[in-house]
N, C-alpha and C positions, 0 to 999 in steps of 0.2 A: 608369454609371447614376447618374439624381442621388441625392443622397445621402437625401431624403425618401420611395424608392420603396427602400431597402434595410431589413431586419429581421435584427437579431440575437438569437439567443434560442436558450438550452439546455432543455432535459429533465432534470428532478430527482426523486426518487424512493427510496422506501426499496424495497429489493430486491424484486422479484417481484411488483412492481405495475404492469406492465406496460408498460412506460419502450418498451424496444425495439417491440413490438408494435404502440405508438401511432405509433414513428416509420417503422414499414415501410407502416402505412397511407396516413399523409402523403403519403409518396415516391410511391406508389400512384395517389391519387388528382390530386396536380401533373406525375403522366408521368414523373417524374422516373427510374423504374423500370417497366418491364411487370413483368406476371405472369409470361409467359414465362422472363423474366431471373432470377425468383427462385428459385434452389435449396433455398435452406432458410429457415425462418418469420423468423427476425433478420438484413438483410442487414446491418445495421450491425456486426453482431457477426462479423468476420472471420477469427477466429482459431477454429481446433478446438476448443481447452478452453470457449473462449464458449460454441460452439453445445452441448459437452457439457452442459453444466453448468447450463447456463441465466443465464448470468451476466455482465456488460457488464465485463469489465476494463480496456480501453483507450478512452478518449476517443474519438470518430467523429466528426468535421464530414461535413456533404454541402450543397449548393446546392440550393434549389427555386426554380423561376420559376412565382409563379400569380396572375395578373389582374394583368399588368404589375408584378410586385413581385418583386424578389430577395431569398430567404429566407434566411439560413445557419444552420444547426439542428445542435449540437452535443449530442449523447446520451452521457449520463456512467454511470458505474458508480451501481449503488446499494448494493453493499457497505459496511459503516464503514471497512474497510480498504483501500479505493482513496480515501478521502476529498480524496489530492493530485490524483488527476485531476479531483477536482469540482469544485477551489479552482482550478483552472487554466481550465476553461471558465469559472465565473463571470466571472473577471478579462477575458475576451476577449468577453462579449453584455452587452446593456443587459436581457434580461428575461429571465425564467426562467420553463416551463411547470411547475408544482406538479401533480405527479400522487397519487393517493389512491386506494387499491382501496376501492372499496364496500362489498369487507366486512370487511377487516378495520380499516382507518379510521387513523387517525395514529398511526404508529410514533415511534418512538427517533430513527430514520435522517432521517425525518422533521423531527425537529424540526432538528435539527441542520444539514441542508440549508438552511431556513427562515432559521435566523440568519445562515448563511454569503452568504447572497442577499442579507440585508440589510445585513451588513457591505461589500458592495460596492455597495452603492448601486444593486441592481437592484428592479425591478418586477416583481412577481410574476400569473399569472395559474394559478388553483386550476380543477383540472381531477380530475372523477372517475370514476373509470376504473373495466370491470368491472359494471356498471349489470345487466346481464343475468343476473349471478348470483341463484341461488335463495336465497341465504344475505345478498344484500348487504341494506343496510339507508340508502338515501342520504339521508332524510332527518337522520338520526342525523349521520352523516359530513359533512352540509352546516353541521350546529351546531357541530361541529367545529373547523372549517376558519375560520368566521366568529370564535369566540373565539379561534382562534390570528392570523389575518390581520386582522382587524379588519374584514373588508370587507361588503359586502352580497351577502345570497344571491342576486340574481340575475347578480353577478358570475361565480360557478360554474357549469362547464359539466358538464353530464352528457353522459358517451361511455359506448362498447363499442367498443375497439379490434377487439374479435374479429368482431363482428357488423358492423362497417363503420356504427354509430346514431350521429349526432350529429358525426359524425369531422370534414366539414366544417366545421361551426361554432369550433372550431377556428382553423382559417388564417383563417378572417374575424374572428376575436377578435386576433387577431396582427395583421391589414390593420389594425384600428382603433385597439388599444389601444398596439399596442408604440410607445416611438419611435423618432427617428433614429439614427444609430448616434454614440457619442461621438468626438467629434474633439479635436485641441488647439486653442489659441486664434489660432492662427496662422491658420486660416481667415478668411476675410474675411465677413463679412455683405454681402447682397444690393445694401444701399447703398453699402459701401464698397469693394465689387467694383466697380458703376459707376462711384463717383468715380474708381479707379484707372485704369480702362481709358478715362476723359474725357481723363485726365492727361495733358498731352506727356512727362512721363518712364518714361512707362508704354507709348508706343507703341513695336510690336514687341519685349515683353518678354509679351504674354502674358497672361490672369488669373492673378491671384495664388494660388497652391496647386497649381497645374499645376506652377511652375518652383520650388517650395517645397522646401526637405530633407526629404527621406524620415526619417522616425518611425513604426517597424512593431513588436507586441510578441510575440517567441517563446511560445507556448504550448502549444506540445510540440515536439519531433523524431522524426524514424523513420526507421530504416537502408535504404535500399534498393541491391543488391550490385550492383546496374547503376548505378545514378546517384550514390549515396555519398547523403551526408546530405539529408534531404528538411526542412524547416522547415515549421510550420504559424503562419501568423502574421496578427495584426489589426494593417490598416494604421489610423496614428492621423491622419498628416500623409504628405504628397505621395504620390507612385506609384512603382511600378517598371518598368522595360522590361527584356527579356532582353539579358544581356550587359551590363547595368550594374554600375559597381565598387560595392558594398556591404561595410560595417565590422561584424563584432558588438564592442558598445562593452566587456562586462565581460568578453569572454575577449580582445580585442584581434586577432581574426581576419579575412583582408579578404579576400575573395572574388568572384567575377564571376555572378551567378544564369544557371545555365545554361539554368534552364527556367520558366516560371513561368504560375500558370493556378490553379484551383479544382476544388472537388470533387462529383462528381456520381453515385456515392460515388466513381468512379475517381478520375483525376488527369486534368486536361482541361486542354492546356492556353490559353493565352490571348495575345495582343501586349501586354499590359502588367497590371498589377494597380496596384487606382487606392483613393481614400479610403472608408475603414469599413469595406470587406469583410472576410469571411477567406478567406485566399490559401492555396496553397505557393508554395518557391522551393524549388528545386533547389540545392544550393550546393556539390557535386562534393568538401565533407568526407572522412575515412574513418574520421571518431569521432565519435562525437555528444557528445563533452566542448568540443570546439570549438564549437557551436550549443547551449549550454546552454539547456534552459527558461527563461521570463524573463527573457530578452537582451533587450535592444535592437537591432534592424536599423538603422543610419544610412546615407544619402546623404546627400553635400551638395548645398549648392544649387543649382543650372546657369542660373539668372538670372546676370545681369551684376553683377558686384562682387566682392569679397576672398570665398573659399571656407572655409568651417572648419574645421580640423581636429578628427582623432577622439579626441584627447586632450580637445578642447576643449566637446565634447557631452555633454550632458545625455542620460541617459538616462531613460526610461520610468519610472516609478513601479512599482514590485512583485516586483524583480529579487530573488529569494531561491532557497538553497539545500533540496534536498529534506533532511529530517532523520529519519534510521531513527530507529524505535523498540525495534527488538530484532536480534542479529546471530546467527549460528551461522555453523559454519566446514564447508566443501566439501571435500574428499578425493576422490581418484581410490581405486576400491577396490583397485588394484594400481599402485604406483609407476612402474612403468611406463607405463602410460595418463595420464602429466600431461602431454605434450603435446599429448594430445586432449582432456584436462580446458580446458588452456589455451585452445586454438582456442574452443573452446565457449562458456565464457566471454566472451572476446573478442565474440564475435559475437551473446548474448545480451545485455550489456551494451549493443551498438547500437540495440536496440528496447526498452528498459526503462531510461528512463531516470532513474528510481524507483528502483534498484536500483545499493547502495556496494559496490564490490570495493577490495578490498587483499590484494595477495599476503601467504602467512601460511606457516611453518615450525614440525611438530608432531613430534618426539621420535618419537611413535609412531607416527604418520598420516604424516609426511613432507611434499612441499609439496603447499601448498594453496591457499586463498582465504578469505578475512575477507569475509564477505557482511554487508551493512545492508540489512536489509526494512521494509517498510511496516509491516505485520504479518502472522499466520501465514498467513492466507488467501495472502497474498504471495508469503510463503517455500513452503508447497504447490504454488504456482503455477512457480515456478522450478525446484522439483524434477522435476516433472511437465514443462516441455519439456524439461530436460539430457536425461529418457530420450526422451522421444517422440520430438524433433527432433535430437539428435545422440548418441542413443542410447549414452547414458551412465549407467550406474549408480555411483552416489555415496556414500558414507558423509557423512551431515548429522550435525552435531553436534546435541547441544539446546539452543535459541536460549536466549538471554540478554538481559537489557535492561541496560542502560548507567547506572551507579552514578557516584557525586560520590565521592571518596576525597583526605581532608586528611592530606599526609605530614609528616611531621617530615621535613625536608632537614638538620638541624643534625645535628653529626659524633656531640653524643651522644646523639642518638636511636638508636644501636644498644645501648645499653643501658638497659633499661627503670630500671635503680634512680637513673640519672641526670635520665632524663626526668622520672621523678616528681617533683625537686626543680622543677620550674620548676614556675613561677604559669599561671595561664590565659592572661591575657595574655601573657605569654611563648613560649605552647606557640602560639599563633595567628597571632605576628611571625612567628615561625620555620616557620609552615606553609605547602605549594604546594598547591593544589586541583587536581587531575585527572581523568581519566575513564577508567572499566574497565568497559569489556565482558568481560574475559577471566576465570575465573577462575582462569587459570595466573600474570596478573598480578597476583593479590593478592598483599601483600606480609606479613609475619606484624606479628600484631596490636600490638606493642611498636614497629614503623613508622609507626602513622597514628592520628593524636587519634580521628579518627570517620570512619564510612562513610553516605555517607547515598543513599537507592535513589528513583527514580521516582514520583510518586503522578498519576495519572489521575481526573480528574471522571468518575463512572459516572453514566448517566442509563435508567432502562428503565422502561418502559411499559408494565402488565400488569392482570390480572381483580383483581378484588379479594380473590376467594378463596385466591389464592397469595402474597398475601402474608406470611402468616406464614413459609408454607415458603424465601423469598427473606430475610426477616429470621434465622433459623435460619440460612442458608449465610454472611449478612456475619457473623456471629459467628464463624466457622470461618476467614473466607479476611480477616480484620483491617480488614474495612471501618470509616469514620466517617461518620455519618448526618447527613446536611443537608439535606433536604427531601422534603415529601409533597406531591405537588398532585392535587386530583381532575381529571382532565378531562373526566369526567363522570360520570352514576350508574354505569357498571360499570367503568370504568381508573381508574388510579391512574398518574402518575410517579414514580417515585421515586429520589432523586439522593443518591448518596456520595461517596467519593473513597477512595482503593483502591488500596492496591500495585499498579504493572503489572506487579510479577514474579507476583502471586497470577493476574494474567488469563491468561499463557502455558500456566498448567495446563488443566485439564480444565475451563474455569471458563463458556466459552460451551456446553457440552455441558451441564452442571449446572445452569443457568439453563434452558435448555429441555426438560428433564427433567423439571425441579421444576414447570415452568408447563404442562408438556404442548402444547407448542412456542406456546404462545398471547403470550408473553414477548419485546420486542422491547428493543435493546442498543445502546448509541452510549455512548463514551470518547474521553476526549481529554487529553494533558498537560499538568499544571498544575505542577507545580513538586517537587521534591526535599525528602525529611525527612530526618534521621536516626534509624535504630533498631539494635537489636542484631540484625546480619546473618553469619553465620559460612558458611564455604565446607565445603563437603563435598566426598567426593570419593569415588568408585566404585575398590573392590580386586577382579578378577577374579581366581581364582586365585595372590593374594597381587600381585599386580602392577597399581598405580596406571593406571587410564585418563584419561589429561588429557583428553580430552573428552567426557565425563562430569561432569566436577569441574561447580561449581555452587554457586550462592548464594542462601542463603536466612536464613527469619528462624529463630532459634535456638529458639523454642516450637515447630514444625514440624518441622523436621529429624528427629525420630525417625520422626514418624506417613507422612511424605513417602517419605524415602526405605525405610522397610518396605514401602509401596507399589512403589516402584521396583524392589527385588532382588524383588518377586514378581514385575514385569512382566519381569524381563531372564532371570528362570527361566523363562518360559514361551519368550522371543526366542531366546534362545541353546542351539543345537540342543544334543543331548546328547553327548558324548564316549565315548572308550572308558574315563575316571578319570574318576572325581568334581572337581568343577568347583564353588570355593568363591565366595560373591557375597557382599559384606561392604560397607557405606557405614560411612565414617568422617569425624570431626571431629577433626581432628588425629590426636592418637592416640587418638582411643575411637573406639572399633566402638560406632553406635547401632544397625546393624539388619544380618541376615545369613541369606540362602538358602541351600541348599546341592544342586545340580544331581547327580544320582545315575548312576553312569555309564551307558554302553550293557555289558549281558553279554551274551556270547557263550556257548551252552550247547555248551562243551568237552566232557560225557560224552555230545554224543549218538550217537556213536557207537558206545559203549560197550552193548553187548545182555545180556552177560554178566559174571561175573568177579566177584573178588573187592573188598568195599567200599574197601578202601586202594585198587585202585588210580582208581580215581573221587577221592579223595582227595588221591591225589599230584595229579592234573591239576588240581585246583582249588587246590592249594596253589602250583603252578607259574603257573597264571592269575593270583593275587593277588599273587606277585613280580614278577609283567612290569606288572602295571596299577600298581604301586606306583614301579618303574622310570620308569613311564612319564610318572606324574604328574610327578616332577620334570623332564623333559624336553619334555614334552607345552605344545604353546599353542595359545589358545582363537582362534579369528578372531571377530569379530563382523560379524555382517547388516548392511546398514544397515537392515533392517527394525526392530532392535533404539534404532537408536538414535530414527526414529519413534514408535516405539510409547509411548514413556517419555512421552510427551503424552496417551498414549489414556488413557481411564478404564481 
């Protein structure tokens, strides 16, 4: 198709404003979909946990054909925590649909979207969704939209995805507004396509971009156990036929596309995939490390002349690694079950490609896995299919985020009264920078000049009246304050910057508490500080749990983990002895429960008789529970290690 009758364009959105709903309507209305076909109200949303939850976690391309136009409409998550799949559709459309509930009007998520559209150089078209509600308020939300965008209100479309109002205007604001799709420069323009093909050196070779090297850009992968890796990719430059030899340029892998076609949502497939669209190819992988996100797809050229080599290409512009922001570690709850642990992994790691494993060895736990998540909503999400889908129960550590650590490597850095002598500059030649997720990797404090932890831009959205109660919690959780903006008479923004060890606690739950869920939330990392951060570590029953152990700031550490031994006293079922919970820093005990055991009422069978002998049984009961205690060990739930997140 030519290339001025193609549309590319995603769906952006702060959560639960209707993102999926507006796009089952589309599909609806272009045929693309019957009614009949549809089982459940989000087809784009595939996966169980989606339709649970209500929640878009995986990126969705589909195709629509309406009034001669090919559409390719990419619907993204609207969580803050899938934010790499949003940055992955933008990379791959020229416009982006801005969705806005009517009543509750610009979020957090919101804005953040906003930027990420403009940093790629997309065009936006503001759409507001929800029009039908009793509560919305659109002209409010139309002012809105105008001081954020700039643009003119009759730019804004008012919908009701639900009610099917205005849903067309839509695909005709897309026929008008959107453009072409972007290509590389390697396309010829209309004039200089004619000159070439007037040319005699151009007879029987062809218009130029037909016999061009292929230039396509990965923007996701997904496992399929029939076909092996499937690639979802925007061609930039030339086309593909099935069975042609294709290179990915950064992992250096060379493949034959076995199958190749678009999606309607299925997989359909086609005789070749040609300039601007988004594609699959089939590429018969059996890892998706091989077909990394933002790869480059290469062919050479099949015009007549010297061919290039895949050393010698250029790739794509955007080619980057995903980067966890917090880790915990995976456990088979019986040592025995790690080869089922293993498979699972294995095979969840092919659809999640957002998701860092490294095998890992725990003392206590035995082997395991080093997991890197997005964030928690993330790590939830991976818990939640090891059981659904291969039916796996787990012991999850409590995630962690990833700390800057300056060691002394010099020989007398093992003793602290040598290290003192040296100068600052001294102590900084002789230091290596590193990074610890773990806190079994910390090394003790006479090893490392300084530790310095993560800091995140906070940005959220709220009434005015809860402000106070939001300035009260940064005082608690060590935020620094840099901005107020009104965005109009009743919200406020308000923007810090914040430990992201402070946001893995209860810290999204405490913001919508405190605002009575009216409070919207978007972070993002900005760079590393140094403070006084000390490792704690969990004694069950006198005995050290390395996963448990944990980093925090040292004003905290008492109020924190007293919280914690309350919550592992409630997780950890009762015994037949007393069962002691103790958090320490080094060696000081800051905080300590104590789990009371289960009794068992030995006199009842006693109806009669003399009081000794009810007395010897009890005094026989307290030498076996006391026997016991030193013999006796605690297993923990993994519910326990959960819950140490819950308020």
């Amino acid at each position: 198709m030519n290339l001025e009758q193609i549309r590319n364009f995603c769906i952006i959105a702060h959560i639960d404003h209707g993102k999926s709903t507006l796009a089952d309507r589309l599909l609806e209305i272009t045929g693309t979909i019957d009614k009949r076909e549809m089982k459940h109200w989000q087809m784009l949303d595939t996966m169980e946990l989606e339709q649970e939850r209500g929640i878009t976690i995986k990126l969705q391309p589909v195709r629509m054909n309406w009034k001669g136009y090919e559409m390719n409409i990419i619907d993204t998550p609207g969580h803050v925590d899938f934010q790499y799949e949003v940055s992955r559709s933008l990379a791959s459309v020229e416009w982006a649909l801005l969705i806005v509930d009517a009543a509750q009007g610009i979020e957090a998520q919101t804005l953040s979207n906003v930027y990420m559209a403009i940093e790629n150089d997309l065009d936006i078209i503001p759409v507001i969704n929800k029009i039908d509600l009793p509560a919305a308020d659109v002209p409010k939300v139309t002012e809105e939209i105008v001081n954020l965008l700039g643009c003119d209100a009759s730019e804004i479309i008012w919908v009701s995805a639900k009610t099917w109002e205005n849903v067309e205007s839509v695909l005709e604001a897309v026929i008008e507004r959107v453009r072409s799709p972007k290509v590389t420069s390697s396309q010829p323009s209309p004039l200089e396509e004619k000159e070439q093909n007037n040319s005699p050196l151009s007879q029987g070779r062809g218009v130029r971009g037909e016999g061009d090297e292929l230039k396509a850009l990965v923007f996701d992968s997904q496992y399929d156990p029939y076909r092996g890796v499937v690639s979802y990719v925007k061609v930039f430059q030339g086309e593909i036929k099935k069975w042609d030899t294709l290179h990915f340029l950064n992992t250096g892998k060379k493949i034959e596309a076995l199958d190749v076609g678009h999606f309607s949502p299925s997989y359909i497939s086609d005789p070749k995939i040609s300039l601007g669209s988004v594609w699959y190819i089939v590429t018969g992988l059996k890892t998706i490390r091989d077909a990394k996100v933002w790869d480059t797809v290469w062919k050479p050229e099949l015009i007549d002349g010297p061919k290039a080599k895949a050393e010698e290409a250029e790739p794509i512009d955007g080619f980057g690694e995903v980067t966890p922001f917090i880790y915990a570690w995976i456990f088979a709850m019986d040592s025995s079950e790690y080869p089922q642990l293993k498979d699972a992994m294995e095979k969840l790691v092919l659809n999640d490609s957002a998701l860092a494993v490294e095998s890992e060895v725990s003392p206590a736990l035995g082997h395991g896995y080093r997991c890197g998540f997005l964030w928690l909503l993330h790590l939830d999400i991976v818990k939640e299919r090891l059981m659904r889908e291969f039916n796996m129960d787990v012991i999850m550590t409590s995630p962690q985020v990833t700390y800057e650590l300056y060691l002394l490597w010099d020989k007398l850095s093992e003793y602290s009264r040598f290290t003192a002598q040296l100068t600052e500059n001294e102590k900084w030649q002789k230091c290596t920078k590193i990074l610890v997720s773990n806190p079994e990797d910390l090394p003790a404090r006479e090893k490392y000049l300084h530790i310095e932890e993560p800091i995140a831009k906070v940005e959220m959205i709220t009434p005015q009246e809860y402000i106070w109660a939001l300035m009260q919690l940064s005082q608690e959780r060590r935020w620094v304050f840099k901005n107020q903006q009104f965005i109009d008479n009743d919200r406020v923004l308000l923007t810090y910057e914040l430990p992201m060890n402070e946001l893995i606690w209860d810290f999204y739950d405490e913001i919508k508490s405190l605002s009575s869920w009216y409070a919207s939330l978007n972070y993002e990392f900005t760079r590393f500080s140094e403070d006084d951060l000390v490792k704690l570590e969990i004694l069950i029953a006198d005995e050290k749990v390395d996963s448990l152990a944990f980093i925090c700031h040292r004003s905290q550490a008492a109020y924190m983990w007293g919280k914690i031994c309350k919550n592992l006293k409630e997780s950890i079922p009762r015994a037949l002895f007393s069962i002691k919970i103790q958090a320490a820093i080094g060696g000081q005990i800051v905080a300590r429960e104590d789990l009371s055991a289960m009794r068992k009422d030995v006199t009842a069978k006693l109806y009669w008789g003399d009081i000794s002998r009810k007395r010897k049984l009890l005094e026989k009961q307290k030498k076996w529970k006391k026997k016991l205690k030193q013999f006796g060990k605690v297993s923990l739930p993994s519910e326990a290690f959960v819950n140490l997140l819950k308020k």
